[in-house]
PyMOL commands that place a pseudoatom at each C-alpha (Angstrom):
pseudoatom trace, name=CA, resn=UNK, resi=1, chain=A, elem=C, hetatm=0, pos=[0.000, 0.000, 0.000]
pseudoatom trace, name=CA, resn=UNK, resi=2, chain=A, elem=C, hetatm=0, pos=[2.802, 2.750, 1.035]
pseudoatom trace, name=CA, resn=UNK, resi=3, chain=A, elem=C, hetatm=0, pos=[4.404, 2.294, -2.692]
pseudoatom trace, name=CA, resn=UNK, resi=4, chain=A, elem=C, hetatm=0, pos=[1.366, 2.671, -4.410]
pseudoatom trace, name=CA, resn=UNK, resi=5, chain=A, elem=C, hetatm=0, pos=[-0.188, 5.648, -1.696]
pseudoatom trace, name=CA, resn=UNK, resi=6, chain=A, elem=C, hetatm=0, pos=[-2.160, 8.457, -4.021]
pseudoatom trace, name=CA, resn=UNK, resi=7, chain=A, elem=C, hetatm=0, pos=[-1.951, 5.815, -7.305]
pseudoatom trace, name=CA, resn=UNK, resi=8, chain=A, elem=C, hetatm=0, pos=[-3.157, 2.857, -7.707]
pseudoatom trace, name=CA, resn=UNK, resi=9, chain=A, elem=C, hetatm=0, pos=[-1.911, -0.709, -7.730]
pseudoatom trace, name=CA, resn=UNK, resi=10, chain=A, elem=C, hetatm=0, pos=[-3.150, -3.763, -9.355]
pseudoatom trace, name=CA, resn=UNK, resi=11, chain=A, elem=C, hetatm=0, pos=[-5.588, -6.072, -7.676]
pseudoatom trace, name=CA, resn=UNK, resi=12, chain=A, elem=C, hetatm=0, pos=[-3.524, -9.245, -7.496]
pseudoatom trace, name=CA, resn=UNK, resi=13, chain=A, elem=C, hetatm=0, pos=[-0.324, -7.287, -6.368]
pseudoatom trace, name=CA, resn=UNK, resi=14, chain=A, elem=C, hetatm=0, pos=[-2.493, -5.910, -2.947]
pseudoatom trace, name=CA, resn=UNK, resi=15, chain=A, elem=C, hetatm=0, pos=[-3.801, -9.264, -2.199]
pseudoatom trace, name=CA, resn=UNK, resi=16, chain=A, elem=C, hetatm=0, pos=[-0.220, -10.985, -2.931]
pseudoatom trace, name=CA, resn=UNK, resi=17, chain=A, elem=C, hetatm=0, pos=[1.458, -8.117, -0.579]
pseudoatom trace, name=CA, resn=UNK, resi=18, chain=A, elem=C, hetatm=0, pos=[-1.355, -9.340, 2.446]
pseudoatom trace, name=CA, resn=UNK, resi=19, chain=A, elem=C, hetatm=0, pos=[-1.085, -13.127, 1.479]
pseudoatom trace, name=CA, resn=UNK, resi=20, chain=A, elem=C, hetatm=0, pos=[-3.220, -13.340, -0.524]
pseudoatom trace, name=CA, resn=UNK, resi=21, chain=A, elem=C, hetatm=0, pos=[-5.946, -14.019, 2.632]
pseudoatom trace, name=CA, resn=UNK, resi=22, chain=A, elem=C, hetatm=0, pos=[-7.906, -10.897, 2.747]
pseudoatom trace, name=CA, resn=UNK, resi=23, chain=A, elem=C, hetatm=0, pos=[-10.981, -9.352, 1.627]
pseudoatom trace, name=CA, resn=UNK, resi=24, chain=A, elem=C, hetatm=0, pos=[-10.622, -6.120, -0.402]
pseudoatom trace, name=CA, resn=UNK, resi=25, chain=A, elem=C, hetatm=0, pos=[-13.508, -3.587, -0.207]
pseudoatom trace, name=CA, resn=UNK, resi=26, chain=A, elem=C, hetatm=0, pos=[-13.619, -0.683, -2.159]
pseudoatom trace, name=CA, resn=UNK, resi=27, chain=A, elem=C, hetatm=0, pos=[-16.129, 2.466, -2.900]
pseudoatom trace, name=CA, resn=UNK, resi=28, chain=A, elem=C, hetatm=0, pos=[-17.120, 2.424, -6.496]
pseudoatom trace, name=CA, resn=UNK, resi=29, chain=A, elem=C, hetatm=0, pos=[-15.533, -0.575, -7.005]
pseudoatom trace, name=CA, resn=UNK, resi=30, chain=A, elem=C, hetatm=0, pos=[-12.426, 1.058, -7.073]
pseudoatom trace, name=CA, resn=UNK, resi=31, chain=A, elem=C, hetatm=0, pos=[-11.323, 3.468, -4.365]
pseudoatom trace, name=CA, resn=UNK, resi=32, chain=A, elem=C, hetatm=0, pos=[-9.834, 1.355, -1.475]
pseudoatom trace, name=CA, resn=UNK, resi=33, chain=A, elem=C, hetatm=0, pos=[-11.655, 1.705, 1.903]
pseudoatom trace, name=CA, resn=UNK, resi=34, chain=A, elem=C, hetatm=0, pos=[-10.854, -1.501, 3.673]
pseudoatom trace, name=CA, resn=UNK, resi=35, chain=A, elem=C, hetatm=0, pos=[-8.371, -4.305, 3.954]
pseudoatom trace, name=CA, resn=UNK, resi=36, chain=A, elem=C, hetatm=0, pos=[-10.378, -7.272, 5.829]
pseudoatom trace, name=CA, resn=UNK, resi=37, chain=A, elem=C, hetatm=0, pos=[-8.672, -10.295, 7.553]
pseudoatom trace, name=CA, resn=UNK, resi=38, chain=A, elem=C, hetatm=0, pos=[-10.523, -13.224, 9.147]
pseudoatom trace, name=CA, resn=UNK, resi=39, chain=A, elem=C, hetatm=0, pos=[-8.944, -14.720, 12.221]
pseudoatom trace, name=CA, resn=UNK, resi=40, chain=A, elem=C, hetatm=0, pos=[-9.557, -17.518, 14.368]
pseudoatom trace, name=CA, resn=UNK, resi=41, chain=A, elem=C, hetatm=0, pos=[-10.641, -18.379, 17.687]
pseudoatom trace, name=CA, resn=UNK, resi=42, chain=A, elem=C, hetatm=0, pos=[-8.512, -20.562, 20.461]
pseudoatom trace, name=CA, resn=UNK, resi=43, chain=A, elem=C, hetatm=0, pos=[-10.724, -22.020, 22.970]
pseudoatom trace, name=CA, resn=UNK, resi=44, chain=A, elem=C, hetatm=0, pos=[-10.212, -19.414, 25.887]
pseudoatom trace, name=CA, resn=UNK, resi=45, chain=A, elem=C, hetatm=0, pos=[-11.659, -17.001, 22.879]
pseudoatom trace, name=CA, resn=UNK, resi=46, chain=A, elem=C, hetatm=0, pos=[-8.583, -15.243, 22.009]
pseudoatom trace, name=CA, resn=UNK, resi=47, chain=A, elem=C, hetatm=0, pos=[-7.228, -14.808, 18.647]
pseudoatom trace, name=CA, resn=UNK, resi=48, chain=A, elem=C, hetatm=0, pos=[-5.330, -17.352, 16.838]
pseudoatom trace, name=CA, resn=UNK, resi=49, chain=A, elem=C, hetatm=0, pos=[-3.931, -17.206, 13.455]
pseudoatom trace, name=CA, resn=UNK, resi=50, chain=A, elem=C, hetatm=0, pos=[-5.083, -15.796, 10.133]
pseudoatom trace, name=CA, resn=UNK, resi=51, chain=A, elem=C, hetatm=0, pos=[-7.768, -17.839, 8.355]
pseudoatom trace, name=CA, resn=UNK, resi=52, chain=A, elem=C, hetatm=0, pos=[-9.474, -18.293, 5.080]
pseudoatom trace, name=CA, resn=UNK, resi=53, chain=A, elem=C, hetatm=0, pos=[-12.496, -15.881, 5.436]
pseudoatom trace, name=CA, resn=UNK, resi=54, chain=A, elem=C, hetatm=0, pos=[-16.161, -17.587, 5.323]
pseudoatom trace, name=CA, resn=UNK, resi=55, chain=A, elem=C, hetatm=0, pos=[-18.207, -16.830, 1.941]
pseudoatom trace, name=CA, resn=UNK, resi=56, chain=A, elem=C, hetatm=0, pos=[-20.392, -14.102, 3.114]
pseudoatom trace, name=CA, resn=UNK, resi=57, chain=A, elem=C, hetatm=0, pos=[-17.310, -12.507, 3.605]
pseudoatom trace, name=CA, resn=UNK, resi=58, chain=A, elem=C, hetatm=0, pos=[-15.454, -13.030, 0.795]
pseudoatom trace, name=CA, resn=UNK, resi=59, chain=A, elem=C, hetatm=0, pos=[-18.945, -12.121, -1.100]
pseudoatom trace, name=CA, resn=UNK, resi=60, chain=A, elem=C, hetatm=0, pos=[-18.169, -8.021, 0.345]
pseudoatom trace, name=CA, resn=UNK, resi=61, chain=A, elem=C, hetatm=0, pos=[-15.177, -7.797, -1.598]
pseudoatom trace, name=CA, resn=UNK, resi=62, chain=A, elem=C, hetatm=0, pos=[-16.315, -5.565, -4.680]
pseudoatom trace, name=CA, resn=UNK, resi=63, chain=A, elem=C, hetatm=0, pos=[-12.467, -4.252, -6.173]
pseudoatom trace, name=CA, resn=UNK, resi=64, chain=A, elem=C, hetatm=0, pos=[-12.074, -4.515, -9.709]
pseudoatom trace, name=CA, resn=UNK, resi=65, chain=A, elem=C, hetatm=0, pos=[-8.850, -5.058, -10.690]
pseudoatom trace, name=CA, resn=UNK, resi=66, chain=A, elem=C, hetatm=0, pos=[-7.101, -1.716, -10.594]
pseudoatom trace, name=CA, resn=UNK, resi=67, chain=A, elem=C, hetatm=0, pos=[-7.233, -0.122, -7.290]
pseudoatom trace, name=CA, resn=UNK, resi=68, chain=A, elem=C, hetatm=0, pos=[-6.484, 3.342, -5.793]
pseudoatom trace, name=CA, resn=UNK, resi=69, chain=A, elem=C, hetatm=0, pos=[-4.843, 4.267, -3.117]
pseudoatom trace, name=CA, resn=UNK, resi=70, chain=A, elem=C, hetatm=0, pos=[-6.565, 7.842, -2.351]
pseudoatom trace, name=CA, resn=UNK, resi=71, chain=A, elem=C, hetatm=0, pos=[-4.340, 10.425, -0.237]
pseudoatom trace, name=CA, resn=UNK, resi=72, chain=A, elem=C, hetatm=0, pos=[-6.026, 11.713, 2.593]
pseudoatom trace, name=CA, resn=UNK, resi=73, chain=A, elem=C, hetatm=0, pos=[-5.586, 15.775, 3.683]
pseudoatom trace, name=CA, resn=UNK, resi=74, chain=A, elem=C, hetatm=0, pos=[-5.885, 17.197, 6.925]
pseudoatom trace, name=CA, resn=UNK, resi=75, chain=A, elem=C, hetatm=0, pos=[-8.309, 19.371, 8.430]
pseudoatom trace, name=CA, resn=UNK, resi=76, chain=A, elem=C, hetatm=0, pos=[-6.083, 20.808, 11.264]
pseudoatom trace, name=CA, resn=UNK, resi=77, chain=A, elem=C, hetatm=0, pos=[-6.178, 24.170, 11.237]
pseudoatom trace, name=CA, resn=UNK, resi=78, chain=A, elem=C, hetatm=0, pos=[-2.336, 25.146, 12.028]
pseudoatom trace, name=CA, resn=UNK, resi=79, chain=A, elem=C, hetatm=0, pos=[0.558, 23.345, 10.210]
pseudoatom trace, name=CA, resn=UNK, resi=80, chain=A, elem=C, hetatm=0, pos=[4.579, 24.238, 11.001]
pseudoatom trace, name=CA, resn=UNK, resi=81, chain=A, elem=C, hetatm=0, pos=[4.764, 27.626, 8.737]
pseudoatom trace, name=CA, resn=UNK, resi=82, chain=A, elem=C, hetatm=0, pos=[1.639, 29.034, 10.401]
pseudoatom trace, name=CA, resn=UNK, resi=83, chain=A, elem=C, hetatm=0, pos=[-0.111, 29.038, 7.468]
pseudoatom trace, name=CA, resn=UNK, resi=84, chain=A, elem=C, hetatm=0, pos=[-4.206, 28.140, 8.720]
pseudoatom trace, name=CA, resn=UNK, resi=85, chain=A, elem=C, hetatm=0, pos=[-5.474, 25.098, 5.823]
pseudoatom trace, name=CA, resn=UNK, resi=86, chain=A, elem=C, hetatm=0, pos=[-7.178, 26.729, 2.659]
pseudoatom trace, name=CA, resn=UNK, resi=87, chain=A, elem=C, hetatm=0, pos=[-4.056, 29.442, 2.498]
pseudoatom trace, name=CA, resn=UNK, resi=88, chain=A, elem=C, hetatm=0, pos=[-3.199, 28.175, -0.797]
pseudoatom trace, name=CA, resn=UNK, resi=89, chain=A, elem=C, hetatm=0, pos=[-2.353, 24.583, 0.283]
pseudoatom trace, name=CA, resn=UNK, resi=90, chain=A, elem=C, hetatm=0, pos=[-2.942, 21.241, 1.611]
pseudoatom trace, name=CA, resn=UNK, resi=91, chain=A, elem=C, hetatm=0, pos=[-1.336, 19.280, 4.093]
pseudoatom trace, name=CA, resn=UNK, resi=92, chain=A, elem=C, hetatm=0, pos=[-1.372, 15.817, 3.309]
pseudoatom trace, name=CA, resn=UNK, resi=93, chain=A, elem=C, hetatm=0, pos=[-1.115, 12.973, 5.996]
pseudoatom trace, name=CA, resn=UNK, resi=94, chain=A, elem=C, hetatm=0, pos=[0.143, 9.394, 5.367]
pseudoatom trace, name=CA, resn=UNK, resi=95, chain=A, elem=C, hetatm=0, pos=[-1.823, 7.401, 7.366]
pseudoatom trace, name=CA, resn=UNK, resi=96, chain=A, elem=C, hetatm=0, pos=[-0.026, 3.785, 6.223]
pseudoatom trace, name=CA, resn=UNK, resi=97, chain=A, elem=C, hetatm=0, pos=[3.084, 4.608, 8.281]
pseudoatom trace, name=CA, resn=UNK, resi=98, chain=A, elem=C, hetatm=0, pos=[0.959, 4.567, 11.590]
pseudoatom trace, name=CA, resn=UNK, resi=99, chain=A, elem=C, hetatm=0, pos=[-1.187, 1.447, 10.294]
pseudoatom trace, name=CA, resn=UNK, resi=100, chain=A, elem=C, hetatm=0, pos=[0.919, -0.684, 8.468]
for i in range(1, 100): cmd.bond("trace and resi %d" % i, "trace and resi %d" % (i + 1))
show_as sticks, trace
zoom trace
C-alpha cells in the first residue's frame, strides 16, 4: 500500500502483498476503503492465526482489478509555517506509516 499511496496498484499485487488471505472492499468498485482479515478463535476465545475468510465474507469484496490508493488531507487548522489550511495549500497525511 505505502508504494502505491495516491496511485493505484493492481488487484492481485495488494492481495499478494497481504497473502493473498484478505478481503478487499472498495467504494465504487475502485477506491480502497478496507483491507479485511478473518482470524480464528482458540478455545479461551482469544485470537489465533489468520484464516481463510467464510463466503459471506469473501462475497463483500467488490475491487475490480485496478485499485487506488486515495491520499487523505488534513483538516487541522495550524501546520509548522503558520499558514491556517485553505491558504493556498494542503497538508497531506500518510496514514499507512501509523497502520501498516
Amino acid at each position: 500500500v505505502r508504494e502505491n499511496y495516491g496511485g493505484s496498484v493492481l488487484k492481485k499485487e495488494l492481495l499478494d502483498a497481504y497473502g493473498g488471505n484478505v478481503v478487499l472492499v472498495c467504494s465504487g468498485g475502485r477506491y480502497l476503503m478496507e483491507v479485511r482479515t478473518c482470524v480464528g478463535k482458540n478455545f479461551d476465545g482469544t485470537a489465533s492465526k489468520s484464516v481463510e475468510c467464510i463466503p459471506q465474507v469473501q462475497q463483500e469484496g467488490n475491487c475490480g482489478n485496478i485499485i487506488q490508493i486515495t491520499k487523505f488531507y488534513s483538516d487541522s487548522s495550524n501546520d509548522e509555517s503558520g499558514k491556517k489550511d485553505g491558504e493556498g495549500f494542503e497538508r497531506s497525511v500518510d496514514f499507512t506509516k501509523e497502520f501498516l
